[in-house]
Every structure is written in structure tokens, then in C-alpha cells.
N, C-alpha and C positions, 0 to 999 in steps of 0.2 A: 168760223173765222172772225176774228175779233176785226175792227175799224183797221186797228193800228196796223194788225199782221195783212189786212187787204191792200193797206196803203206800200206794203213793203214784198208783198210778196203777187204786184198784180199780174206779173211778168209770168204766171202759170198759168193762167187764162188758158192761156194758148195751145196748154195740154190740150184740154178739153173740148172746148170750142175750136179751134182751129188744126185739131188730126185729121176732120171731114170735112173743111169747109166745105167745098165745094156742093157736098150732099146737101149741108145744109141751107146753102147759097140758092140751088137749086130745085131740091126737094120738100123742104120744111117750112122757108123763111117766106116763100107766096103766099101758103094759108094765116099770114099773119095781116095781108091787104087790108082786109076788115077792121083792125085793128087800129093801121096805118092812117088811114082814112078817114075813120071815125073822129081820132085826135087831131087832127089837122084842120077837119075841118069845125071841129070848137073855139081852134084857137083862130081859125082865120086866115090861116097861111098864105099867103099872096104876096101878089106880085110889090117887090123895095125891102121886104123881111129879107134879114139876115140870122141866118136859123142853124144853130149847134146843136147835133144829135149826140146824146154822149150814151157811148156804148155802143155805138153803132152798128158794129158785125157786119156783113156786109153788102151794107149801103143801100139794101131795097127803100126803107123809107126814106134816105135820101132824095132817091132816085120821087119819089114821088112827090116830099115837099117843093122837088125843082121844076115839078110837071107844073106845080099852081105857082111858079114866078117868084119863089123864094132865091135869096143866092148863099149856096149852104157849106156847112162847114161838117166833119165828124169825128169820134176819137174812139179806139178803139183798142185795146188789150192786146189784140191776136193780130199780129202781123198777117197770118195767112187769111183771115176775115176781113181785113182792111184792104191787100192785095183784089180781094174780087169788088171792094166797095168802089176803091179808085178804078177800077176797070169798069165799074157800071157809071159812074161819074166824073167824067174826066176834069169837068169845069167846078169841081169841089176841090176843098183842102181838107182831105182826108189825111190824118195822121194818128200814127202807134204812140199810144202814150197812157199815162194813166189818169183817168179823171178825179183825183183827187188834189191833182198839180195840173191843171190843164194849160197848153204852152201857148193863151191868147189872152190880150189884153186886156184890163179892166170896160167894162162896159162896149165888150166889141159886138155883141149880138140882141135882136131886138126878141130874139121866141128860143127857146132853149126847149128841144122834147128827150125822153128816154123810155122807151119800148121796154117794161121789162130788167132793166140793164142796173135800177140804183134798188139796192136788197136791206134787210133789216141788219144786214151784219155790215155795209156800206154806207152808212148814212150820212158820213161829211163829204161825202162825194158833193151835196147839195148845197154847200157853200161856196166850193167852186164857181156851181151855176149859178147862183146870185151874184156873186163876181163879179164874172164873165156876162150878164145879162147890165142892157141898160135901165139906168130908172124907167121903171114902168113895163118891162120887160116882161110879156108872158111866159109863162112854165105850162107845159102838157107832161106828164109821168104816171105810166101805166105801171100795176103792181098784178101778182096772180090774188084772186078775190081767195073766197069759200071754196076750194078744190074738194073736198068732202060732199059739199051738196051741188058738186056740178053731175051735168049729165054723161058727161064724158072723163069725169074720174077716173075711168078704167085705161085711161091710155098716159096716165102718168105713174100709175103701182108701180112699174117695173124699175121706177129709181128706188124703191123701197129695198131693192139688190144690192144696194151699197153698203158697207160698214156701217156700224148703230152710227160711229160718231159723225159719219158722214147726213148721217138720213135725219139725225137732230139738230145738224146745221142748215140742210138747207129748210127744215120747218121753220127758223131762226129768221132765214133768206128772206119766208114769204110771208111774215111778220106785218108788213105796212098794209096789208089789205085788212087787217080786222079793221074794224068799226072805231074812230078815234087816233089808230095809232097814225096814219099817216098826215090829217090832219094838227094834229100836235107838233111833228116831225118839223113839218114845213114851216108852221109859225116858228117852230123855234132855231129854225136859221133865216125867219124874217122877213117873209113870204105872206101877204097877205090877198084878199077876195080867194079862197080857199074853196072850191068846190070838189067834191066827190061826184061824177058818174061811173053811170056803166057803158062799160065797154064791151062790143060786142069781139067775141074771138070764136074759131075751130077750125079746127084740125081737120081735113080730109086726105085721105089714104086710097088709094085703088085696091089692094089687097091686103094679106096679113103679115106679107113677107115684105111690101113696100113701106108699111105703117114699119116692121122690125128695123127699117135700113134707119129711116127716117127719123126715128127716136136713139139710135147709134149714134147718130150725127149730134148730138147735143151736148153740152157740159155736164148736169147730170147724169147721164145715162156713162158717163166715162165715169165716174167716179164708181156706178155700180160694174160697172167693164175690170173697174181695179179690182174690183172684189172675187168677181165671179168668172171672169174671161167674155173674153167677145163671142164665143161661140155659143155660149150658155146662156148670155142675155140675150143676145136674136132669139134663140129658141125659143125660150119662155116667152117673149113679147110676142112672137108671132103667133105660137100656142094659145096665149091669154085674146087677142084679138079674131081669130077663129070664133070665140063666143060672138062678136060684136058683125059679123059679117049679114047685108040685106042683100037677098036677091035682087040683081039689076042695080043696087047705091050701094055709092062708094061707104066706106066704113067712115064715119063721123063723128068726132069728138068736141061736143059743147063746155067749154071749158069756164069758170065764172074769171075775170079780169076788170080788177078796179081800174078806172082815172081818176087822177086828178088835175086842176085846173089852178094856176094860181098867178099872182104877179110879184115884181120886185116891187116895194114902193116908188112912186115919185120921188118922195126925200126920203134920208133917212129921218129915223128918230131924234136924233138933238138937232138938225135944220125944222124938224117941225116944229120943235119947242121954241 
């Protein structure tokens, strides 16, 4: 999907992402803690930040930038994903919308994070957030790394079920974790102190039919559901995860996820000059 058709067609989200929320609310979006965590606390998160999650889904990292004293805001595609964010955050302004127009004021927030959420075929989503961020304003945004030389590779094959043209967009998607690209990206909507880490993520499952439910619940895995049926994709994922099962541990998927680290400037460009 092209920038322009994302900016115009964000309202399908919802397909995806929000037929299970709750699965994924529940089952999927925990083992993403690590994740959470990790970026919040590079950037610092505490107590007088006023912190915009964009993409939100629902709302677990909210919920946790608000444990460290943040006062947070979020935006989110899928109505039915926003439904359980505001229900886990009641003292947040969580709203449906798209972040490529987000409905807050220039320079309303001091840290802007996204889990995941801004893709290689989304990329002016990020001018938004410079926006929306005050001078000086931190950025956190995690991207998926090296999926080929993760360890847990095997527990994303089964989006490979989806139409070719589905399965060469979202290689398209996860574009900003090579080497370079997402650094470039970000200078070039003026984004500067630019660091790359690693971010630690995985996946845990209790069995092979809970890992099958679990990856149902996702955006992806719908697009291979279009293709194949839902019956057919549980099958296979469960069948394929069968291999990955340890006597006594849970089934475990180490999966590679970049971050990055960046700011708005102090001034712009012609105030420095």
C-alpha cells in the first residue's frame, strides 16, 4: 500500500486488527511488555511527560507509560482496539483516527513513542509526530529487525498464507529495520540525535493451538485468513508449531525488533540560521 492509499484507506485497519481485539488485547499484546519497557525507559518516561502513542491498539503501553508518571494520550485506526485502550486507561485521551492528520495541536506533547505501528509503506505518518512533538521533543519507534535471522522466525511463516501481493507488501512494511533505512527516514522529516538499538521482544505461547489463536488475532495473519480461510490457517500454524514445542516451556519466539531514539530540534532550521 502506497503513503497516499494508507492515508486514505486507514479506516480498514479495523478489518484486521480489530475482528479479535480482545484476543489480541489479551493474549498476544503482554508478550510485547519487554518491548514496552525497554523504550520507555531510554527515553526516560516520567513523571510531567505528556506522551502520544501513535497506533496504539490497545493501550497496554499506555497503561504503562502512565505507571512511570506520564499524562498520555493515544490514536488508533481500530475503533474496536481503542474500545479496550480507553477501558484500560480511563484518565487518557484515547481516540479513533488516523495518524497521518492527528487531531492535536501543534507542539502538544513532550515524547511521542510507536510500538511497531509506523511501516515502510507509512512513512509521513512521522511528520505528524514532529508536529505534534515540542521542540526538543523525544521520539521512541520500534520497527521489526532481521525476521530471517531471528530465532523465532518460525512463528511469523504462516503470514507467508496470504496472496503474493499481500506477502510483498508487508516485506515493503518492514523495510525501516534494515541498516540505514530508518535513519534516513527520520532525518528526512527533521528528526535529529538519531540512535538505533536493540530492542528486546518474544513471543510466548503455552501450547500449539494457543500460539494458532494468538497469531489469528493479528492484521497480518487476516490478510492470510483472506486467502486461505480461518480454518486452514489455525491448522497449519498449529501443525507448524508442533515442531517448536519443550517439554515443561512454554513455546518461545525470539524475534529481532529495531528502535529508534530521536528528537525534534530546539529550533528549526532558518531560527538557527
Amino acid at each position: 500500500m502506497t503513503p497516499t492509499a494508507a492515508r486514505a484507506d486507514w479506516k480498514v485497519v479495523d478489518e484486521g486488527w480489530g475482528r479479535k481485539a480482545v484476543d489480541f488485547a489479551a493474549l498476544s499484546e503482554p508478550s510485547n511488555c519487554r518491548e514496552y519497557v525497554a523504550l520507555h525507559h531510554r527515553l526516560a518516561v516520567g513523571d510531567g511527560d505528556r506522551l502520544i502513542d501513535v497506533a496504539c491498539g490497545a493501550g497496554l503501553a499506555i497503561e504503562l507509560a502512565h505507571a512511570r508518571g506520564a499524562t498520555c494520550a493515544g490514536i488508533d485506526a481500530s475503533p474496536r482496539l481503542v474500545a479496550v485502550a480507553r477501558d484500560r486507561n480511563p484518565q487518557a485521551d484515547v481516540r479513533v483516527g488516523d495518524m497521518h492528520a492527528m487531531p492535536w495541536t501543534d507542539a502538544s506533547f513532550d515524547v511521542a513513542t510507536s510500538f511497531r505501528g509506523i511501516w515502510g509503506t507509512t512513512p509521513a505518518a512521522l511528520g505528524e509526530i514532529h508536529r505534534v512533538l515540542v521542540p526538543g521533543g523525544r521520539l521512541g519507534l520500534t520497527v521489526w529487525g532481521h525476521i530471517k535471522a531471528s530465532p523465532g522466525a518460525w512463528a511469523l511463516a504462516p503470514f507467508r498464507m496470504a496472496a503474493t501481493a499481500k506477502v510483498e507488501n508487508q516485506a515493503e512494511m518492514v523495510s525501516l529495520g534494515r541498516p540505514g533505512v530508518g535513519e534516513e527516514l527520520l532525518a528526512r522529516y527533521g528528526f535529529t540525535d538519531i540512535e538505533r538499538m536493540h530492542v528486546p521482544f518474544a513471543w510466548e505461547f503455552s501450547d500449539p493451538e494457543m500460539y494458532a489463536r494468538v497469531l489469528a488475532s493479528t492484521g497480518p495473519a487476516y490478510e492470510a485468513i483472506q486467502n486461505v480461510g480461518e480454518d486452514a490457517f489455525v491448522a497449519a500454524a498449529a501443525e507448524q508449531a508442533r515442531e517448536h514445542v519443550r517439554d515443561g516451556l512454554p513455546l518461545r519466539a525470539q524475534i529481532n525488533v529495531v528502535g529508534y531514539l530521536a528528537r525534534k530540534p530546539q529550533t528549526s532550521p532558518k531560527e538557527a540560521e
